[in-house]
C-alpha positions as CSV (number, residue, x, y, z in Angstrom):
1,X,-189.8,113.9,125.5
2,X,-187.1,116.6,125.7
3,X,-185.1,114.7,128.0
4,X,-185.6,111.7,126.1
5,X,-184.0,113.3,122.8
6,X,-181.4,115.0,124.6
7,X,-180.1,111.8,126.4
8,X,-180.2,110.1,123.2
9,X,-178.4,113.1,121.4
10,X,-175.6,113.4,124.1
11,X,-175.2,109.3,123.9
12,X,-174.8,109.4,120.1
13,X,-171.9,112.3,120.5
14,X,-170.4,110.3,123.1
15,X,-169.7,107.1,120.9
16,X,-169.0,109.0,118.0
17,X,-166.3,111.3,120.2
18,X,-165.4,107.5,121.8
19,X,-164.4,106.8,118.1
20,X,-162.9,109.3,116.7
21,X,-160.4,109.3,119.6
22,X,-160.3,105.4,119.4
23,X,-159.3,105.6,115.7
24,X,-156.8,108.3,116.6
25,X,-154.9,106.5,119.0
26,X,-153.9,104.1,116.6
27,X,-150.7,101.5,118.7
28,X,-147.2,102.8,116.9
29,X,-146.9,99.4,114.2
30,X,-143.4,99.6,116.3
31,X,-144.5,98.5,119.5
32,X,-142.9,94.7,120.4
33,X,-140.0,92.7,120.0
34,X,-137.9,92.3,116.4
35,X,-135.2,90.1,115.6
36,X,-132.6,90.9,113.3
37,X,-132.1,89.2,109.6
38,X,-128.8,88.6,108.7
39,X,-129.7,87.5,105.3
40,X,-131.6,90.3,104.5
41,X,-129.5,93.2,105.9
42,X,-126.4,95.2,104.1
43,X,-123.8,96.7,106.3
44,X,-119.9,97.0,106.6
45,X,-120.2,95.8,109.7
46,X,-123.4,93.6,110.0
47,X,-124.2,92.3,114.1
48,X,-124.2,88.5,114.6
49,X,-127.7,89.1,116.1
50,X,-129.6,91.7,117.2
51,X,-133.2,91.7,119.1
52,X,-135.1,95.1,119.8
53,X,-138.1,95.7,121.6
54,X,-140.6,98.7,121.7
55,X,-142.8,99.8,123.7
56,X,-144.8,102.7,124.6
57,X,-146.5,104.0,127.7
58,X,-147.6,107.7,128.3
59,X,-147.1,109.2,124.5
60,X,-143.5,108.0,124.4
61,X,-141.8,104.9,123.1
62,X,-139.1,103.0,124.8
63,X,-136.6,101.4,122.9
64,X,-134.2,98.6,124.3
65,X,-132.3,96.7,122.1
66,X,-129.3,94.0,123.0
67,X,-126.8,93.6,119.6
68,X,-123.7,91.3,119.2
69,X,-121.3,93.0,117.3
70,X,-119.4,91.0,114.1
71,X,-116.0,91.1,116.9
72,X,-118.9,89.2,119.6
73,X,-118.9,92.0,121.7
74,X,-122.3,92.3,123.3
75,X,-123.9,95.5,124.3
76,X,-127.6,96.7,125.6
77,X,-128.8,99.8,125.1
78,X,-131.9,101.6,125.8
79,X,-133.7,105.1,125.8
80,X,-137.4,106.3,126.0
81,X,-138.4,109.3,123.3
82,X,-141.2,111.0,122.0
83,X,-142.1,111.9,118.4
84,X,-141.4,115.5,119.1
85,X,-137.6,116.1,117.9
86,X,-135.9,116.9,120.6
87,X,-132.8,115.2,122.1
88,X,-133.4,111.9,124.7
89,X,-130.6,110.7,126.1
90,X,-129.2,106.8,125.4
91,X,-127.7,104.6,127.5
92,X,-125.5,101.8,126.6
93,X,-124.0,102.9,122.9
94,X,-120.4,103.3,121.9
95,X,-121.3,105.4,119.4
96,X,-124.5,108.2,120.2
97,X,-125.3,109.8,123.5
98,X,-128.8,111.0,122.9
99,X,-131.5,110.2,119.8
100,X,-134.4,112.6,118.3
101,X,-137.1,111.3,116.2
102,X,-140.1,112.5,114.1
103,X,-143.0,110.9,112.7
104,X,-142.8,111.3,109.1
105,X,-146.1,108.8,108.8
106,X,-148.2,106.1,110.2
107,X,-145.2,103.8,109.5
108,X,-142.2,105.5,109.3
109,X,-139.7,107.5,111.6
110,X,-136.4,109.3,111.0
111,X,-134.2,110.3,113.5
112,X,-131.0,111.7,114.2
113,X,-128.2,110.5,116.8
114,X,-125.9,112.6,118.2
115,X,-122.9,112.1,120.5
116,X,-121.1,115.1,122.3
117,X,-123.7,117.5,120.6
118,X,-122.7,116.7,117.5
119,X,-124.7,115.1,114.8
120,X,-123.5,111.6,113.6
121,X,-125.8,109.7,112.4
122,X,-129.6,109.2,110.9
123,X,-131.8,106.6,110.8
124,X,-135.2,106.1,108.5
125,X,-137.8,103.4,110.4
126,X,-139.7,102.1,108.3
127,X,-142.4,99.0,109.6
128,X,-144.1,97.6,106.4
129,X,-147.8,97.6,106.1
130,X,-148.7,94.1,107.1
131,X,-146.2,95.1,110.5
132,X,-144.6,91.9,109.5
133,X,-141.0,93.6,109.1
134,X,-138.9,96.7,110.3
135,X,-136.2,98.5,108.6
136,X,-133.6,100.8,109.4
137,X,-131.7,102.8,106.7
138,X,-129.1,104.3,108.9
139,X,-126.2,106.7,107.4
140,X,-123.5,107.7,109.8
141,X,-120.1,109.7,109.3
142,X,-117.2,108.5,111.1
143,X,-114.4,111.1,112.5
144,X,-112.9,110.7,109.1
145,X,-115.9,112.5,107.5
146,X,-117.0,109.6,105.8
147,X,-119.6,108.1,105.8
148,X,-121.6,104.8,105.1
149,X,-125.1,103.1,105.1
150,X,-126.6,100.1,106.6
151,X,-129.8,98.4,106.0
152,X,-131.1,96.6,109.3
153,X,-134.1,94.2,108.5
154,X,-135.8,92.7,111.5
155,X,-139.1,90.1,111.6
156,X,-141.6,90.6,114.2
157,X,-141.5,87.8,117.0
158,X,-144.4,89.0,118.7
């Protein structure tokens, strides 16, 4: 009868362990593909089109993301990153050479992006809470010292 109680008491911890770490493995709401809306976005210099994709594999996120400028040039970039602050390099961007990010909650991110060492811009990532929409408030100082914001809002395509 011993036995008996403690198989049943070790299988009731399991699934309760099973769920707890279930629950806190919740998927980043970032993870997939967004496409850019024009209509809905504010910048000086607003993309034609933009389409980003996330994904994540081993506790970090990879971000790739291919943007035509408002002059039609086209560029890809890409980098993988952890929520842990620390500096990642980027490939593919004219204007940052590495990215650190930190989970301020469930749905929201802000990192910094740097380019030479120095710090030149920082972004806010915010997915609503139906995961129907992404934003980016991004603030960046030019060589001039000044600096502006843009408002990026994407739709999730899938």
């Amino acid at each position: 009868m011993k036995s008996v109680l403690g198989a049943l008491a070790l299988g009731v911890l399991l699934v309760s362990s099973s769920a707890l770490l279930a629950r806190g493995a919740a998927p980043d709401p970032a993870v997939g593909t967004w496409k850019l809306n024009t209509a809905k976005s504010t910048s000086a210099t607003l993309p034609r089109s933009e389409t980003r994709t996330y994904t994540a594999k081993g506790g970090a996120l990879t971000l790739s993301y291919t943007r035509v400028s408002a002059d039609g040039k086209e560029i890809s970039v890409q980098t993988t990153y952890k929520y842990d602050g620390k500096d990642y390099p980027i490939t593919g961007s004219p204007d940052y050479d590495t990215l650190s990010v930190k989970r301020v909650d469930s749905h929201t991110a802000e990192s910094t992006q740097k380019l030479a060492g120095k710090v030149v811009g920082s972004t806010t990532r915010t997915v609503s809470k139906d995961g129907k929409t992404l934003t980016l408030v991004t603030k960046t100082t030019n060589t001039s010292g000044e600096t502006t914001t843009a408002t990026l809002v994407y739709d999730r395509q899938q």
